[in-house]
DODREN-551484 format. One line per field, with one value per residue (C-alpha): residue number from 1; residue in one letter; z, y, x. Coordinates in steps of 0.1 Angstrom, whole numbers, plus 5000, padded with zeros to 4 digits. Layout:
N
seq = c(NUM; ...)
type = c(a; ...)
pz = c(Z; ...)
py = c(Y; ...)
px = c(X; ...)
# end
This chain:
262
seq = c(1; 2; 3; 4; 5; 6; 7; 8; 9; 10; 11; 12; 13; 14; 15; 16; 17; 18; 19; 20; 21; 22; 23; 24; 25; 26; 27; 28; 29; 30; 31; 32; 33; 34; 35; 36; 37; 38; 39; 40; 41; 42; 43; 44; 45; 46; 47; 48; 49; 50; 51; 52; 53; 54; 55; 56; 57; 58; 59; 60; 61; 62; 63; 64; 65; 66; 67; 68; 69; 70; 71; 72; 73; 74; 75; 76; 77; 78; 79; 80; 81; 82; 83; 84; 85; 86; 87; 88; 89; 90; 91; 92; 93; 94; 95; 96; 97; 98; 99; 100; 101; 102; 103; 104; 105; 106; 107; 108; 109; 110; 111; 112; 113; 114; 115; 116; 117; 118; 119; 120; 121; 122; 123; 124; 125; 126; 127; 128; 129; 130; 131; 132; 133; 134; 135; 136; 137; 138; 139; 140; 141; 142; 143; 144; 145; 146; 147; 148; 149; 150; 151; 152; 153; 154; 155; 156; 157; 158; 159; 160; 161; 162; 163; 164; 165; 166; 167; 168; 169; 170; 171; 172; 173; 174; 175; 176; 177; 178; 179; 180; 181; 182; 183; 184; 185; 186; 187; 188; 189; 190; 191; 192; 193; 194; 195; 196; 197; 198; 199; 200; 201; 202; 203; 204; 205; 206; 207; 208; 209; 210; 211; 212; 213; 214; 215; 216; 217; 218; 219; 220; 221; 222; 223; 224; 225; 226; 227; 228; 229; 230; 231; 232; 233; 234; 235; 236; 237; 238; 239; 240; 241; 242; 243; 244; 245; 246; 247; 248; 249; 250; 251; 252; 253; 254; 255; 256; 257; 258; 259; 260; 261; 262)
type = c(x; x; x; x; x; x; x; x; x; x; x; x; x; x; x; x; x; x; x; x; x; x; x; x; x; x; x; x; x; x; x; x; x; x; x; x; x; x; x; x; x; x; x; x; x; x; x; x; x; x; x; x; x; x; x; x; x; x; x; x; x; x; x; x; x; x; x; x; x; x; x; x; x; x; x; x; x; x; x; x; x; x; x; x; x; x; x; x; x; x; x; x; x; x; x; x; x; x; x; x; x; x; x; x; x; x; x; x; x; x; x; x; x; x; x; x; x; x; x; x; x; x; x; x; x; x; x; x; x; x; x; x; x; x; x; x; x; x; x; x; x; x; x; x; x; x; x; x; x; x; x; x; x; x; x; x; x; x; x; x; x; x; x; x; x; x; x; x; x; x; x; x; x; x; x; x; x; x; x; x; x; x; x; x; x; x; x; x; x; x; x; x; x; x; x; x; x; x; x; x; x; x; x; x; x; x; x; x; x; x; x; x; x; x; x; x; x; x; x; x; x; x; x; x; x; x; x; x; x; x; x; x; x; x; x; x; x; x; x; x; x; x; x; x; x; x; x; x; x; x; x; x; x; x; x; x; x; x; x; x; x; x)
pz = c(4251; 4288; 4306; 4303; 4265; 4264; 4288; 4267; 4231; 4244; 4257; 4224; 4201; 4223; 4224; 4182; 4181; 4201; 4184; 4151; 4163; 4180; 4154; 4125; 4154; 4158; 4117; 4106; 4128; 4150; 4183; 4186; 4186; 4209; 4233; 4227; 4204; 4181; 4186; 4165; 4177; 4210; 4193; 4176; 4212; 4225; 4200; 4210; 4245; 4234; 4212; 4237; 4264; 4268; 4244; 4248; 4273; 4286; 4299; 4318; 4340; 4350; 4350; 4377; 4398; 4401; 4403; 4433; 4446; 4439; 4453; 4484; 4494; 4484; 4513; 4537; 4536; 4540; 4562; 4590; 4581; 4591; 4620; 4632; 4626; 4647; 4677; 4671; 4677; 4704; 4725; 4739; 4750; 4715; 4698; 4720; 4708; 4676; 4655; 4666; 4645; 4618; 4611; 4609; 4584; 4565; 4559; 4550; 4512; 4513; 4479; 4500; 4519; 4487; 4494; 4529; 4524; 4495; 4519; 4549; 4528; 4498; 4461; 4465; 4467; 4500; 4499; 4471; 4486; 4519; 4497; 4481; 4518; 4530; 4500; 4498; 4536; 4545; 4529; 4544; 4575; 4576; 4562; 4583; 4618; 4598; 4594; 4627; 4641; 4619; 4638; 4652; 4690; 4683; 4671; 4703; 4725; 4709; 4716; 4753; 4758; 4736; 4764; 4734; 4743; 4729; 4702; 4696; 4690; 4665; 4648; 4637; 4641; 4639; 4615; 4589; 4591; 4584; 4554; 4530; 4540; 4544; 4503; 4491; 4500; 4492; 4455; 4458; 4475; 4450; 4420; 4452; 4459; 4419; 4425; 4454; 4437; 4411; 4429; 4448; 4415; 4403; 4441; 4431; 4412; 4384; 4371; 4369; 4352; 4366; 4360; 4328; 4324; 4337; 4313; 4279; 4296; 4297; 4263; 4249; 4242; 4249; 4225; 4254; 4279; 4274; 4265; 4298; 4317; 4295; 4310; 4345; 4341; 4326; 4361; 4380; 4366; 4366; 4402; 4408; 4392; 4413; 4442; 4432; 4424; 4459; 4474; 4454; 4467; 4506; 4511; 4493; 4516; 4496; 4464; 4480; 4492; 4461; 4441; 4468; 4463; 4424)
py = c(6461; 6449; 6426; 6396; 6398; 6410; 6378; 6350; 6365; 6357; 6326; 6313; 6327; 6310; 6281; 6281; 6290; 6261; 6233; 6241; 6239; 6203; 6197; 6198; 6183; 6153; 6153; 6156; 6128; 6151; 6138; 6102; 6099; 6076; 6095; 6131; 6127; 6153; 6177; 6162; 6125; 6143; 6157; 6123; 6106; 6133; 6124; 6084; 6094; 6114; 6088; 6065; 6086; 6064; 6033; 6002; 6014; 6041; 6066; 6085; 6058; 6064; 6105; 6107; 6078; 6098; 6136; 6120; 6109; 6146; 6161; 6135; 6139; 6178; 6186; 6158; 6174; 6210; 6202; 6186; 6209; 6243; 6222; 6212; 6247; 6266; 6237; 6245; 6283; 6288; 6255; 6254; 6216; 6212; 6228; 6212; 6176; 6185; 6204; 6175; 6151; 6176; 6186; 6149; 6140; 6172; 6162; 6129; 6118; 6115; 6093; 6064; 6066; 6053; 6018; 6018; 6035; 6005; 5977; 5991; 6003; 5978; 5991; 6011; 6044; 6048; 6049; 6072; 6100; 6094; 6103; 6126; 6138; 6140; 6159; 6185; 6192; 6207; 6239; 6243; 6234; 6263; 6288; 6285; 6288; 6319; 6338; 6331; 6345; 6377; 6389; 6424; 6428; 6463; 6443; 6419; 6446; 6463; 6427; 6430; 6459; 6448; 6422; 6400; 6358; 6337; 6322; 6357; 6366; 6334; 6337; 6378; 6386; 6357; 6335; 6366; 6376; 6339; 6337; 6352; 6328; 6300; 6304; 6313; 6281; 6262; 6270; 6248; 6222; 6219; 6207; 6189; 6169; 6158; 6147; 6128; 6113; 6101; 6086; 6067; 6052; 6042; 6025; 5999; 6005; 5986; 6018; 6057; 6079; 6073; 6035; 6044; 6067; 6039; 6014; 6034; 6040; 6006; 6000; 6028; 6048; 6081; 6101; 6089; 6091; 6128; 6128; 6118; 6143; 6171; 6156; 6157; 6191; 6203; 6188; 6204; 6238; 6237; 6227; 6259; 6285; 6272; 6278; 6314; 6323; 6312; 6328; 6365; 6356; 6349; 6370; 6400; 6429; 6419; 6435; 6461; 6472; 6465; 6488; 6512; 6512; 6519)
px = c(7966; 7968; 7990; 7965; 7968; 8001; 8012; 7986; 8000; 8036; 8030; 8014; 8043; 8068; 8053; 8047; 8083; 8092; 8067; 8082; 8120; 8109; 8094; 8119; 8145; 8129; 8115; 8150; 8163; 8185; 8163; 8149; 8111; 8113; 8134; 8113; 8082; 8074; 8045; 8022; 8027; 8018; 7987; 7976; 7983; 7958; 7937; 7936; 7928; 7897; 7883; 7889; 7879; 7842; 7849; 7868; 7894; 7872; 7896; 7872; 7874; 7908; 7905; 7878; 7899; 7928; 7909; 7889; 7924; 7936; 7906; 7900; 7944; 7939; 7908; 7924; 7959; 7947; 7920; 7947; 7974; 7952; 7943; 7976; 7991; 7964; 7973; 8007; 8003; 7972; 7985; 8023; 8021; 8012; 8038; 8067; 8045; 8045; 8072; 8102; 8076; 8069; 8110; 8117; 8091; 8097; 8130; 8123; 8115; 8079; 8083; 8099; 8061; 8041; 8053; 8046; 8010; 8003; 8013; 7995; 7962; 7961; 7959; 7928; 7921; 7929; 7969; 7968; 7944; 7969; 8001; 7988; 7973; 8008; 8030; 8006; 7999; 8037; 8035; 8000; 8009; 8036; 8022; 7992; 8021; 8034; 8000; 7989; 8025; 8024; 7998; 8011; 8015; 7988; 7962; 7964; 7962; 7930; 7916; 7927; 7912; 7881; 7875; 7875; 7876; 7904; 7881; 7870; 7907; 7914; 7884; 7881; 7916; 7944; 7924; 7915; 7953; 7963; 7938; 7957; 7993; 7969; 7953; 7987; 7999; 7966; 7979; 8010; 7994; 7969; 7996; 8015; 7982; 7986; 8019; 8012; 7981; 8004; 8033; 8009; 7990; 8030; 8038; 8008; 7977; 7956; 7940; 7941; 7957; 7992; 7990; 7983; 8014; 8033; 8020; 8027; 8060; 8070; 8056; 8078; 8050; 8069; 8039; 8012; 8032; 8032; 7997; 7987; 8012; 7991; 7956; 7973; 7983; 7948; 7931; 7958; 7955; 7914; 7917; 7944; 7920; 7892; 7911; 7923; 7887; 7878; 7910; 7894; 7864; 7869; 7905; 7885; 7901; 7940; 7922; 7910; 7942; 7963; 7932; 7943; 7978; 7971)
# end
């Protein structure tokens, strides 16, 4: 039996073992349904969503809003973040113009941003594919100055004495080394881009998936509201192996040497 099976067999017993202990907490009245609903109010809510996934209330509606959102603040956010790093590293005039702007709005709450992107944007799209834009683009950004740093001093000089151009340099040594920083951080941003997407559908929004989490919140719907974090989570994770399947894909030489190392 291998580690894959070994890994899935122990996640489903624990979470049977933990279902059935909710379960009977919340059936015997020790927890309030309200408060924590049990599994299978969870399960019926799931069920409601599904059946009204293209009726009435069409749900499918809000589930391609807010993955577009995702998906659009995911690429935008990434996209700028590689961008900025590389101007950070190969240009000194941008890196003293830069970094005092990226510590101060790394250490400010990017929540308190949602507001602001809603009044200057509207209630569209737009202010939520921003926020989403922003949370996710930080750990990008510095992972894509480490990579670029790590490069060792050895390699630079074989490029020297290559003759090698500067965009010859970034592109088949710098960039390659960055790669693998660059995707492990793409991971991260990917679930940060869904909680960005989110928190800008709660600042003001008349549909998607986090308006509608918001609206069976205030209705005391506690059994949908956890419905729709599961849906969330499902995009999220489909969205993560996507980008680990491109990350085996296009880093194919960290494989390699962990194949070797075996």
């Amino acid at each position: 039996m291998n580690d894959s099976v070994k890994s899935l067999l122990t996640f489903v017993g624990s979470l049977t073992l933990v279902s059935l202990c909710w379960e009977a907490a919340v059936a015997g009245g020790a927890v309030n349904s309200i408060v924590l609903p049990a599994p299978t109010e969870i399960i019926r809510a799931l069920g409601y969503f599904a059946s009204n996934f293209t009726g009435r209330i069409a749900y499918w509606e809000d589930t391609w809003i807010t993955f577009k959102e995702i998906l659009g603040g995911f690429l935008l956010g990434t996209t700028l973040a590689v961008a900025i790093g590389t101007l950070v590293v190969e240009f000194t005039p941008m890196r003293r113009l830069i970094i005092p702007y990226m510590i101060a709005l790394n250490s400010t709450p990017k929540i308190a941003f949602a507001p602001l992107f809603a009044i200057w944007f509207g209630f569209g799209a737009m202010p939520k594919v921003l926020m989403a834009a922003f949370i996710c683009s930080f750990p990008v950004l510095m992972n894509t100055i480490t990579g670029l740093q790590s490069v060792e001093s050895d390699q630079l000089e074989l490029m020297s004495v290559l003759r090698a151009s500067r965009w010859q340099t970034f592109r088949r040594l710098k960039f390659k080394v960055a790669l693998p920083y660059i995707f492990a951080s793409l991971k991260t941003a990917m679930a940060f881009a869904t909680i960005g997407a989110v928190i800008g559908e709660f600042a003001g929004a008349i549909d998607g998936l986090g308006f509608q989490l918001e609206f069976a919140a205030a209705r005391l719907r506690t059994d949908r509201v956890f419905a729709f974090l599961i849906v969330l989570s499902v995009i999220a994770y489909a969205l993560y192996l996507i980008v680990e399947i491109l990350e085996k894909r296009v880093v194919f030489w960290t494989r390699l040497k962990g194949s070797d190392r075996q």
